[in-house]
Gaussian input, Z-matrix of N, CA and C with variables (Angstrom, degrees):
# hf/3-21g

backbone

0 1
 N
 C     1     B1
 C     2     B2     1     A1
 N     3     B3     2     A2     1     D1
 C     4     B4     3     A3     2     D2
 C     5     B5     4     A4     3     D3
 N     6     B6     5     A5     4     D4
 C     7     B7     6     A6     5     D5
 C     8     B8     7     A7     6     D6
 N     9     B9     8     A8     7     D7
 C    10    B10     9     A9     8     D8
 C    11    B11    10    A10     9     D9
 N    12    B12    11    A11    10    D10
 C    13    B13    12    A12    11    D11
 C    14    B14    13    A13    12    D12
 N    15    B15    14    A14    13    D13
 C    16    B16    15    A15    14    D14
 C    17    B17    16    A16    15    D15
 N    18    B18    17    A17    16    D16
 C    19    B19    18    A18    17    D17
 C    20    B20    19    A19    18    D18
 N    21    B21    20    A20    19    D19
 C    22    B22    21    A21    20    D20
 C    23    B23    22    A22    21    D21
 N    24    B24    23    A23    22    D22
 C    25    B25    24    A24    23    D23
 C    26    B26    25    A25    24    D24
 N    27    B27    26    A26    25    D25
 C    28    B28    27    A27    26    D26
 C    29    B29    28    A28    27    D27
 N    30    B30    29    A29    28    D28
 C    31    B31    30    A30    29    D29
 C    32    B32    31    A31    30    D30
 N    33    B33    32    A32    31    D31
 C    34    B34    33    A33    32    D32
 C    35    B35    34    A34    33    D33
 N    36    B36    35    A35    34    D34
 C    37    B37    36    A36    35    D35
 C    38    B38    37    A37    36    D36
 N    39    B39    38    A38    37    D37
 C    40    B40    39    A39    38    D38
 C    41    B41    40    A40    39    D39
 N    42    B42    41    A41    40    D40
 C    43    B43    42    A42    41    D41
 C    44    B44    43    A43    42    D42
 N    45    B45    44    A44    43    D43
 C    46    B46    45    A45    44    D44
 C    47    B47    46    A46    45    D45
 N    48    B48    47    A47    46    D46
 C    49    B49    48    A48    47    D47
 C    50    B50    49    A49    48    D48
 N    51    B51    50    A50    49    D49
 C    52    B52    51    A51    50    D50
 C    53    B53    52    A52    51    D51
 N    54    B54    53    A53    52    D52
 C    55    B55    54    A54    53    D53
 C    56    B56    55    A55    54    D54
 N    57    B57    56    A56    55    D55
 C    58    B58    57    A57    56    D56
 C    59    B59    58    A58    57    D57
 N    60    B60    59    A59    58    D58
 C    61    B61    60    A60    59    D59
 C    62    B62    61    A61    60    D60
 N    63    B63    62    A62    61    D61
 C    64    B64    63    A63    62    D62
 C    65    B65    64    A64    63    D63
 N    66    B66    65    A65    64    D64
 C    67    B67    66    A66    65    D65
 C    68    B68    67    A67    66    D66
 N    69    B69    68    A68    67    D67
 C    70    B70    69    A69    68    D68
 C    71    B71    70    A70    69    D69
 N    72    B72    71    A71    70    D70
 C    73    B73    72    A72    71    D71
 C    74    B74    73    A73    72    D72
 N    75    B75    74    A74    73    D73
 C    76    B76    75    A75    74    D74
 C    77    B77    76    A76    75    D75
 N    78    B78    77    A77    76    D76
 C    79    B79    78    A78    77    D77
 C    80    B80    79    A79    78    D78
 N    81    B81    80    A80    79    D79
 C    82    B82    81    A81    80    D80
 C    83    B83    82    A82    81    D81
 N    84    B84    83    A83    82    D82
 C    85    B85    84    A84    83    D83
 C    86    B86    85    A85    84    D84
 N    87    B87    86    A86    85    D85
 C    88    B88    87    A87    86    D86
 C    89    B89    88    A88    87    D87
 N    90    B90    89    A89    88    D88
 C    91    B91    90    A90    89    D89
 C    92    B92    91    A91    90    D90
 N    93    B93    92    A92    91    D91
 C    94    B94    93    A93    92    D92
 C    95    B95    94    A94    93    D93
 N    96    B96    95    A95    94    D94
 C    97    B97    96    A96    95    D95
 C    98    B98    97    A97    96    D96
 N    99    B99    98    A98    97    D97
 C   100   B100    99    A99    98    D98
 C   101   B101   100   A100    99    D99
 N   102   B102   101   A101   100   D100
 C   103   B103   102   A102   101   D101
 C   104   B104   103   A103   102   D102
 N   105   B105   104   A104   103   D103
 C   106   B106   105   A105   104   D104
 C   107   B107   106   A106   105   D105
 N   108   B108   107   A107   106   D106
 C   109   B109   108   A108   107   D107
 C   110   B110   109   A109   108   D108
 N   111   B111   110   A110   109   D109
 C   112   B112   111   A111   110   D110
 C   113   B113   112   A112   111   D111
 N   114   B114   113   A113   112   D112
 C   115   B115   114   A114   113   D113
 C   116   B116   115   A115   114   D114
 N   117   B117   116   A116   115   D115
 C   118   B118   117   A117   116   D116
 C   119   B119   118   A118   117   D117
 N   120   B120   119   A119   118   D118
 C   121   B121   120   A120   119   D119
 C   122   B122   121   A121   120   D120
 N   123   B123   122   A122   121   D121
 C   124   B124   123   A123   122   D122
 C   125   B125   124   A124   123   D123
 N   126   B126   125   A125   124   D124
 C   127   B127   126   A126   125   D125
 C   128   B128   127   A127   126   D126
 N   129   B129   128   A128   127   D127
 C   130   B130   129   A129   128   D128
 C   131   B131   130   A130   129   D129
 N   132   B132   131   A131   130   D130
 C   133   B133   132   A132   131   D131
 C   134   B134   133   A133   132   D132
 N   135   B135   134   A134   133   D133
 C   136   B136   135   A135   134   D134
 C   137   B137   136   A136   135   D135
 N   138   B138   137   A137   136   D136
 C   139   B139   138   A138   137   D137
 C   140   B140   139   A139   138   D138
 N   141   B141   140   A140   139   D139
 C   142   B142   141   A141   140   D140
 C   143   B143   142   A142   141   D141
 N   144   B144   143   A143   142   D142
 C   145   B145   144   A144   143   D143
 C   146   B146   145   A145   144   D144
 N   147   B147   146   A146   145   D145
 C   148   B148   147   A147   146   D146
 C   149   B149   148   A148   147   D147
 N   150   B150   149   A149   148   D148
 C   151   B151   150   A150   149   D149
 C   152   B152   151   A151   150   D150
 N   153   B153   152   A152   151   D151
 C   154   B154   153   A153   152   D152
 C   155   B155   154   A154   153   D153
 N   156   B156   155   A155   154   D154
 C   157   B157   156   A156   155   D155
 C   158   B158   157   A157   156   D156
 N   159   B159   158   A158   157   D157
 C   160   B160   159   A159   158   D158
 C   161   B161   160   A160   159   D159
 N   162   B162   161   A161   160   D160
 C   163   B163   162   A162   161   D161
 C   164   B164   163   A163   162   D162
 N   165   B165   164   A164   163   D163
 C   166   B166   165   A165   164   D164
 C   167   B167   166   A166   165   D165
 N   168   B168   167   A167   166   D166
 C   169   B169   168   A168   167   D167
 C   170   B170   169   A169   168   D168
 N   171   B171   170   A170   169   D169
 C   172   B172   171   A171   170   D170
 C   173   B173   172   A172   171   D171
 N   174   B174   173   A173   172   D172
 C   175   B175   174   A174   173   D173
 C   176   B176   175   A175   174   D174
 N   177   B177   176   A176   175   D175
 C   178   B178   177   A177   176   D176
 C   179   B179   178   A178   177   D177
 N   180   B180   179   A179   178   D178
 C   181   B181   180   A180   179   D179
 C   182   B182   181   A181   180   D180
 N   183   B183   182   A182   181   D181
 C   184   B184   183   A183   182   D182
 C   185   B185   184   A184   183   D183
 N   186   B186   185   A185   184   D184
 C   187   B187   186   A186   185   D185
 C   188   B188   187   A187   186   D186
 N   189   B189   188   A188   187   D187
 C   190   B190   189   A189   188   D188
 C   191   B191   190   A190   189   D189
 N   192   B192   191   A191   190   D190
 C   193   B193   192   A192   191   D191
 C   194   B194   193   A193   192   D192

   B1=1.4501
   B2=1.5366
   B3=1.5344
   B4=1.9124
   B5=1.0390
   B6=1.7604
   B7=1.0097
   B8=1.3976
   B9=1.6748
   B10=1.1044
   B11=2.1786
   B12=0.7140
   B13=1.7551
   B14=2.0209
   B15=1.3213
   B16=1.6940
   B17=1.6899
   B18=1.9086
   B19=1.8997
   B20=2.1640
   B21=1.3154
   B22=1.6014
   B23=2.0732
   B24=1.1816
   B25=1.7397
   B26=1.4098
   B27=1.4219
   B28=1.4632
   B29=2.0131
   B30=1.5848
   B31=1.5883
   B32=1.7740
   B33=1.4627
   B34=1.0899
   B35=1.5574
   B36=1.1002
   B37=1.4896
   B38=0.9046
   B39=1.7113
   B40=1.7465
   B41=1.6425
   B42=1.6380
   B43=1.3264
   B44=1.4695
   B45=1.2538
   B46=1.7969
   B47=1.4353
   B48=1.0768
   B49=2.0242
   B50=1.5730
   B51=1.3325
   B52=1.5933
   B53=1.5058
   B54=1.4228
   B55=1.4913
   B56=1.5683
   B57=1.4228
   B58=1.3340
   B59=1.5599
   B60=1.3891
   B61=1.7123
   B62=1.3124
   B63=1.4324
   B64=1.2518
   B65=2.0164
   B66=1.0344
   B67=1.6562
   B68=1.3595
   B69=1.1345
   B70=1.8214
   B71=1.5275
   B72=1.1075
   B73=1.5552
   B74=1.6610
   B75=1.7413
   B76=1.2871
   B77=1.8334
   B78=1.2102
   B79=1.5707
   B80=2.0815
   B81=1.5166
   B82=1.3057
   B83=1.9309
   B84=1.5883
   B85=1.9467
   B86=1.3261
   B87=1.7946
   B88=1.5096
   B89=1.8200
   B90=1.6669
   B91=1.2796
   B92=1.9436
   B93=0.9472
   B94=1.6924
   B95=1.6514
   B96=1.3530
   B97=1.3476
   B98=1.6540
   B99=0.7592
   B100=1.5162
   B101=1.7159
   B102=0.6711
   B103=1.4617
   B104=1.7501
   B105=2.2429
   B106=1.6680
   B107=1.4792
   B108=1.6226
   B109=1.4707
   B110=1.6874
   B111=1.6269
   B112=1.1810
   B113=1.8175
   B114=1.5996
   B115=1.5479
   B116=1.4290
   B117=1.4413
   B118=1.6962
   B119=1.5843
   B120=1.5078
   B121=2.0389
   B122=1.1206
   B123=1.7661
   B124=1.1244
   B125=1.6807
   B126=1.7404
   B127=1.1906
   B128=1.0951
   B129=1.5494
   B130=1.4953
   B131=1.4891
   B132=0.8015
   B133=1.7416
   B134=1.3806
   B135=1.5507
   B136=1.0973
   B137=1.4324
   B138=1.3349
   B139=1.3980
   B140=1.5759
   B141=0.6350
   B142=1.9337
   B143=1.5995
   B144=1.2994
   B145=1.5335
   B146=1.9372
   B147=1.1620
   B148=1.4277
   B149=1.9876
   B150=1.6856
   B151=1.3440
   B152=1.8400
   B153=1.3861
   B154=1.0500
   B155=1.4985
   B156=2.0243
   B157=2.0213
   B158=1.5214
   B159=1.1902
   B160=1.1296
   B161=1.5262
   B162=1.0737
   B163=1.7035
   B164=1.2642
   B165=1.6533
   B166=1.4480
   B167=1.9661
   B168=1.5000
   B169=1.8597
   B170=1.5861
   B171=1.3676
   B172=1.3820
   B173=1.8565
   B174=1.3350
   B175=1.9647
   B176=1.4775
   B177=1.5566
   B178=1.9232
   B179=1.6411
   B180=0.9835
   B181=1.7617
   B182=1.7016
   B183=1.1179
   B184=1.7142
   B185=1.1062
   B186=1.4381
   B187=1.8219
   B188=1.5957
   B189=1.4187
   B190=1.8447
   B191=1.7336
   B192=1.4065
   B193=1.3359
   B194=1.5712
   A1=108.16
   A2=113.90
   A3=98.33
   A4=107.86
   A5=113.41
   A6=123.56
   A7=97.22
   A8=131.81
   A9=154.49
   A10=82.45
   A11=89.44
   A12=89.56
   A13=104.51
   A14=92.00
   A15=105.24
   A16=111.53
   A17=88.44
   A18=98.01
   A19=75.02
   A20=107.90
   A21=107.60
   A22=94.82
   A23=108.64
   A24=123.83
   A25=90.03
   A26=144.12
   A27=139.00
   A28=87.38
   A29=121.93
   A30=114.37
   A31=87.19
   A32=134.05
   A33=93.30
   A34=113.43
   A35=150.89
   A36=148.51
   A37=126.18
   A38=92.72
   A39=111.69
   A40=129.15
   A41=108.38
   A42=124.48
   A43=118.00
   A44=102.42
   A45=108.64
   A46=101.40
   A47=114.33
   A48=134.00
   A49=101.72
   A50=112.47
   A51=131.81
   A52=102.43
   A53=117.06
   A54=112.83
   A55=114.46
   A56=118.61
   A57=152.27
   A58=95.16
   A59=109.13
   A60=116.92
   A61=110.92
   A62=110.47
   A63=106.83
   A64=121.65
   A65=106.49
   A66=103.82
   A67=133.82
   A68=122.42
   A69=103.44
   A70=98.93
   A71=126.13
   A72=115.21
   A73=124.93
   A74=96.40
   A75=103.48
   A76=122.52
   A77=94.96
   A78=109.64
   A79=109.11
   A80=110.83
   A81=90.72
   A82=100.13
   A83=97.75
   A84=94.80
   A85=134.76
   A86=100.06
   A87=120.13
   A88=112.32
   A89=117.21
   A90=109.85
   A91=106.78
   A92=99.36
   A93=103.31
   A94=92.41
   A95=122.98
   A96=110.76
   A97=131.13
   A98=105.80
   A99=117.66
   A100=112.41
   A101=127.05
   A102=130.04
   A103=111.21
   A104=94.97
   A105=97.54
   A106=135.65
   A107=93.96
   A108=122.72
   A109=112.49
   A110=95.63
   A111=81.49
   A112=121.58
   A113=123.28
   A114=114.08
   A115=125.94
   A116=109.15
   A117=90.75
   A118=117.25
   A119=97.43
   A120=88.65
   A121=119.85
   A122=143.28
   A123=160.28
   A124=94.65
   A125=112.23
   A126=120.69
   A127=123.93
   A128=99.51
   A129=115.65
   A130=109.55
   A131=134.66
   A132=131.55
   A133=117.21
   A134=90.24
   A135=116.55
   A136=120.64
   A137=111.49
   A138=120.65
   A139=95.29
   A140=120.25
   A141=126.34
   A142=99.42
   A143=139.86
   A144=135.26
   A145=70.11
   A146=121.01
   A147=122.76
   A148=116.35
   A149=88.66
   A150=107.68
   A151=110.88
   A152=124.30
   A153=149.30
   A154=116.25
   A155=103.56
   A156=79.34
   A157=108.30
   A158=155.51
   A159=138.32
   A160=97.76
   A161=128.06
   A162=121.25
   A163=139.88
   A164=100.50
   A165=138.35
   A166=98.38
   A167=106.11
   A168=106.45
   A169=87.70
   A170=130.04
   A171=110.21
   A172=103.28
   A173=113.13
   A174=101.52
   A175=99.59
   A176=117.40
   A177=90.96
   A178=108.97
   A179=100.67
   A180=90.56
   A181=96.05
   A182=129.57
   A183=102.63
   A184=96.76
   A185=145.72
   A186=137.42
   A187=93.49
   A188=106.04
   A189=118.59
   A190=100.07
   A191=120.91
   A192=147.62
   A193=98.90
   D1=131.71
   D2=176.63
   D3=-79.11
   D4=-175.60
   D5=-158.21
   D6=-111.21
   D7=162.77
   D8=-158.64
   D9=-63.67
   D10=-49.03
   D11=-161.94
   D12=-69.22
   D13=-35.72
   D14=172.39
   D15=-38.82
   D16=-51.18
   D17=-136.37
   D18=-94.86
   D19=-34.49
   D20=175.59
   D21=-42.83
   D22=-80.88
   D23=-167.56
   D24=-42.67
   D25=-73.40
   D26=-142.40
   D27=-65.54
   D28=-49.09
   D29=-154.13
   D30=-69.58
   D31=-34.65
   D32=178.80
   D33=-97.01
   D34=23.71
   D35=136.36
   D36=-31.12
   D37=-62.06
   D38=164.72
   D39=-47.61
   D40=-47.95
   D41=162.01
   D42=-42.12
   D43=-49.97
   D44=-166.53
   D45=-73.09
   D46=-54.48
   D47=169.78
   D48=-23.95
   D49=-60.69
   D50=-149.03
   D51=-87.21
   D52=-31.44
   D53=-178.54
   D54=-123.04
   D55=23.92
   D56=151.27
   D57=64.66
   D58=69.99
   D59=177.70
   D60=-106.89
   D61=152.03
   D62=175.39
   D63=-70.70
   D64=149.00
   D65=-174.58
   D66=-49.66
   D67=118.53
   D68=-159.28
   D69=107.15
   D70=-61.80
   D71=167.16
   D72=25.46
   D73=-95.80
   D74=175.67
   D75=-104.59
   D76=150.80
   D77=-168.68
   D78=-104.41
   D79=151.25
   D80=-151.28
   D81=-76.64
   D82=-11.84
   D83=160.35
   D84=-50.90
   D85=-39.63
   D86=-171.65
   D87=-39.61
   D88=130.30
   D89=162.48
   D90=-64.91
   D91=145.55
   D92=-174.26
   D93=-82.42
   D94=-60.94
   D95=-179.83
   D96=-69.00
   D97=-12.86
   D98=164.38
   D99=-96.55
   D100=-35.48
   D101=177.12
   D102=-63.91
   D103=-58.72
   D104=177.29
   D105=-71.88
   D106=-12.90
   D107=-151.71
   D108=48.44
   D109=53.72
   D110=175.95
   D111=-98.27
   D112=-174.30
   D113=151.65
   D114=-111.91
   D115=-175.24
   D116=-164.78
   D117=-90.98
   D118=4.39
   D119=153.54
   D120=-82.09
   D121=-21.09
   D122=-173.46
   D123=-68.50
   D124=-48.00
   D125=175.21
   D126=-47.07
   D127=-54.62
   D128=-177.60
   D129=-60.68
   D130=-63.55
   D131=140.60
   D132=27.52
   D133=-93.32
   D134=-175.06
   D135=-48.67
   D136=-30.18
   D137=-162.43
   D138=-103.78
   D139=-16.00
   D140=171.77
   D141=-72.50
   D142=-38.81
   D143=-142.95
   D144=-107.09
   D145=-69.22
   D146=158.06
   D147=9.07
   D148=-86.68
   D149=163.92
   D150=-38.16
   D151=-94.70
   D152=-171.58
   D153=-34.31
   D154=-42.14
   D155=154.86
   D156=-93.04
   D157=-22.76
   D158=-167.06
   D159=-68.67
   D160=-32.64
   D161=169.92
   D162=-52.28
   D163=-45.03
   D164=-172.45
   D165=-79.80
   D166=-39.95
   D167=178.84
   D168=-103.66
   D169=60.84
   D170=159.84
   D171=-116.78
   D172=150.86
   D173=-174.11
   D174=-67.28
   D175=-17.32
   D176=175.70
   D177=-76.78
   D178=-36.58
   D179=-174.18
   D180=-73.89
   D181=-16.96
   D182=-177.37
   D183=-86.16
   D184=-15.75
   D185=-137.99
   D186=-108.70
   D187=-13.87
   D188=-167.66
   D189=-91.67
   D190=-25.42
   D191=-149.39
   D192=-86.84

């Protein structure tokens, strides 16, 4: 299972990836909406691709696979 700091570093990777920032960008303090200027469908977004790998790397979905 990762660690709080693992799954912290991979959600913002993902963040920076998804809203095409440069690396280093965001910090795990940073407000995301104030920082990205983002809104909360952009959120919703975000949190769907969010969803979809933590599902896809979870051992029930690989053990079903």
């Amino acid at each position: 299972m990762p660690t709080l700091q693992q799954t912290t570093q991979e959600v913002l990777n993902l963040a920076t990836t998804h809203f095409k920032l440069a690396p280093g960008t965001l910090a795990p303090e940073d407000d995301f909406f104030k920082k990205l200027g983002i809104d909360s469908l952009q959120t919703l977004e975000l949190l769907s691709r969010i969803e979809t790998i933590s599902t896809s790397n979870s051992p029930i979905t690989k053990s079903k696979a």
